[in-house]
N, C-alpha and C positions, 0 to 999 in steps of 0.2 A: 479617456483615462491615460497618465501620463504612467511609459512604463517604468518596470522599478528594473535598478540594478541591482543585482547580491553577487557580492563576491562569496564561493563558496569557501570553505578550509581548505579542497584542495587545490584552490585556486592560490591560496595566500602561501599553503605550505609547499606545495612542490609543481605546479603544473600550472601556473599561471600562461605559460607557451599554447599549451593545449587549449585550455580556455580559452584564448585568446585567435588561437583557427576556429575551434569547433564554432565561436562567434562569428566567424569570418563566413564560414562556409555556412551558417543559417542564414548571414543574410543574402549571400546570391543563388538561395533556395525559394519555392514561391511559398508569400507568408501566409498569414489565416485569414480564410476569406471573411471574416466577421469585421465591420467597420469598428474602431474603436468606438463610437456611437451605442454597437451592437451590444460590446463585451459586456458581461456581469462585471460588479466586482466582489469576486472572492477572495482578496487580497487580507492578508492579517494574521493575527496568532490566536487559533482559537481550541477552547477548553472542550477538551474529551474525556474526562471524568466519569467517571459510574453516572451522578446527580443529571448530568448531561443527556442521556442517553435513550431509555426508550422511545422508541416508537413504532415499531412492528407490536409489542408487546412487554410483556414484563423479563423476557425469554430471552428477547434479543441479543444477539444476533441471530440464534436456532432454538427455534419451539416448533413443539408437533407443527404449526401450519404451513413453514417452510423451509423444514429441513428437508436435506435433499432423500431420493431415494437413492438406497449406495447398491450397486454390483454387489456381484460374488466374490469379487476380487478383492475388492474396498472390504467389504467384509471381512474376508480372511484377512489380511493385514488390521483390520482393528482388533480382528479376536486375538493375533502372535503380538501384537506392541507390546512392547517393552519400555514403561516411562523410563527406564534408568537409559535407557539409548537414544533420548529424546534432544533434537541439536542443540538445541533451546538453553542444557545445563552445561555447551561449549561456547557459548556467547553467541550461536549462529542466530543473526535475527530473523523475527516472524513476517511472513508475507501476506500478500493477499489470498483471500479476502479477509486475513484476521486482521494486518496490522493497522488496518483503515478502522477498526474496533475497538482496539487495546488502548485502554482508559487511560491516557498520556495527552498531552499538547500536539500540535500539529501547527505548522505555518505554512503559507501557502504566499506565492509569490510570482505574478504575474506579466511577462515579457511579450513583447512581439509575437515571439518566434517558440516559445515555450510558456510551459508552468511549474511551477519547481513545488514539490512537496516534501516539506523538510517534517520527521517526525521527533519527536523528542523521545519515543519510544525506540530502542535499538541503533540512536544516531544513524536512521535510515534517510537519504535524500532519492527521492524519484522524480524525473524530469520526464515530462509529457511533452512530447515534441506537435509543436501545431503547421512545422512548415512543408510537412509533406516528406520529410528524408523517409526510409526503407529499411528495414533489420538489416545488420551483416553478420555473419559467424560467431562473429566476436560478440554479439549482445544479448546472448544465452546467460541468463542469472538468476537469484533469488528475487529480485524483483519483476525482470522479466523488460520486454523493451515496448515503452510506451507511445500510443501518438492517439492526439485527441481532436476536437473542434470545438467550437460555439455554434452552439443552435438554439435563436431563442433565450430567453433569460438563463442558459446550462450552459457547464462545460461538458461534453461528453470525451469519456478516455475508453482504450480499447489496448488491453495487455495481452500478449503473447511471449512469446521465446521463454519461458520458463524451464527453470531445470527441475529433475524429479528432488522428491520433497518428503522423508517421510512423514514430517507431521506437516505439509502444506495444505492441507483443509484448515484445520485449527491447530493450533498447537496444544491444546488441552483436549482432544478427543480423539487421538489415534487415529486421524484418518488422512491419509496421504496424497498430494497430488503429483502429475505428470508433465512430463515435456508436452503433453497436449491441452493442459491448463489453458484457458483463457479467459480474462476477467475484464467486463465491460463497467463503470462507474456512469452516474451521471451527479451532477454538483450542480448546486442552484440556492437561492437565498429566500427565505421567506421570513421578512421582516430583519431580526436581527440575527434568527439564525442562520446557519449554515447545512443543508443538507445532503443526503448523499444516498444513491439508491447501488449497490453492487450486488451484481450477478456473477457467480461464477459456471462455468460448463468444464467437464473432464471426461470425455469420453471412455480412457481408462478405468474410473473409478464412480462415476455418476451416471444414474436412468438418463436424467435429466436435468435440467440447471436448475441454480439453490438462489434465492436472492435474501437481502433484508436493507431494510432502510436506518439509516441514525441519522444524527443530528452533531454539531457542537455548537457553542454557545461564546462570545466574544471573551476574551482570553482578558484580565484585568489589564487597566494600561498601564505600560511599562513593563510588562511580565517578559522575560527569556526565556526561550528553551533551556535546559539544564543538560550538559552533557551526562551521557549513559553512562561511559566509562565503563563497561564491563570486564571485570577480573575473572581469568579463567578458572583460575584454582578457585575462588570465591563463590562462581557461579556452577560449581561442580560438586559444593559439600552438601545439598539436600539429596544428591546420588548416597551418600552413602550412609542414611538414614534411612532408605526407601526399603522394603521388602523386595528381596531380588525374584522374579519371575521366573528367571534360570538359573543355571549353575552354571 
């Protein structure tokens, strides 16, 4: 498979320099042991839609049979949430494991030395690094800092460095994750779709780890992602509809 380039936005808008080391330093990094022979291709723009979607169940992402079991802690923080403090109505976007869910487009774009997952949900971009580089200080986020492999028709990804989160379980169920989040994916094709099995574990706030499987479905040809464009004042007026919780 002949790899692709994408220049990202902030390659075009402001950091084409950086771009152009962090390229530099992947390739005198060791690449992915998977022969181009090996790799899947996941390459594409594909549709995550509602219509897209079950297959754990009707539930999915969380139904009784694998939702997780939450601590005391987890607990207590879902019984004090407060939706009106929720990041969500400040444009902060959603992470894993929601935002691999949230009924939007997703493109996916396949390099040597990486995998680049652009969402059309919250103009989110995550790069899954395949060349073996190692977190530094600086790669503590809301998405967290990725590195993955080929095994087999999959890509397997594996997230850490996450920052606390209070609604990083879901963002529609008050329940929160931690700097000790860690979120394992695996990606694989069957037929024309695209699947995806995520597991999350939080020691803070989970017995034990939550998984569910989805699916999307080839994106119409010619479709773009649509930028988000989130307005802060815009995405802040169902706050002040809400019933307030406190005073």
């Amino acid at each position: 498979m002949n790899a692709k380039v994408v220049l990202t936005v902030g390659c075009i808008a402001a950091a084409a320099a950086l771009c152009v080391g962090s390229a530099l330093v992947g390739a005198q990094t060791p690449t992915a042991s998977a022969s181009p022979s090996q790799i899947p291709d996941l390459g594409g723009i594909w549709d995550g839609t509602t219509r897209a979607r079950p297959v754990n169940s009707e539930r999915v992402p969380w139904g009784k049979e694998n939702f997780p079991e939450l601590n005391e802690r987890a607990l207590a923080y879902q019984k004090v949430f407060d939706e009106a403090l929720s990041p969500k109505y400040d444009c902060q976007p959603s992470t894993s494991p929601a935002i691999q869910y949230d009924p939007y487009s997703m493109q996916v774009s396949q390099w040597p030395d990486r995998v680049v997952f652009r969402y059309e949900k919250d103009d989110q971009v995550r790069t899954v690094w395949l060349d073996g580089r190692k977190p530094t200080i600086y790669d503590w986020g809301i998405q967290g800092f990725s590195v993955g492999r080929y095994e087999g028709n999959a890509l397997l990804v594996e997230t850490d460095h996450f920052v606390f989160d209070i609604t990083g379980f879901d963002d529609y169920n008050g329940i929160p994750s931690s700097q000790l989040k860690k979120v394992r994916e695996r990606y694989w094709r069957e037929g024309q779709e695209l699947r995806a099995t995520v597991t999350v574990e939080d020691q803070l706030f989970l017995r034990k780890p939550a998984s569910y499987t989805t699916r999307w479905l080839p994106q119409r040809p010619g479709y773009q992602l649509s930028a988000w464009d989130c307005d802060p004042e815009t995405s802040r007026a169902p706050v002040r509809m809400m019933p307030q919780k406190y005073k």
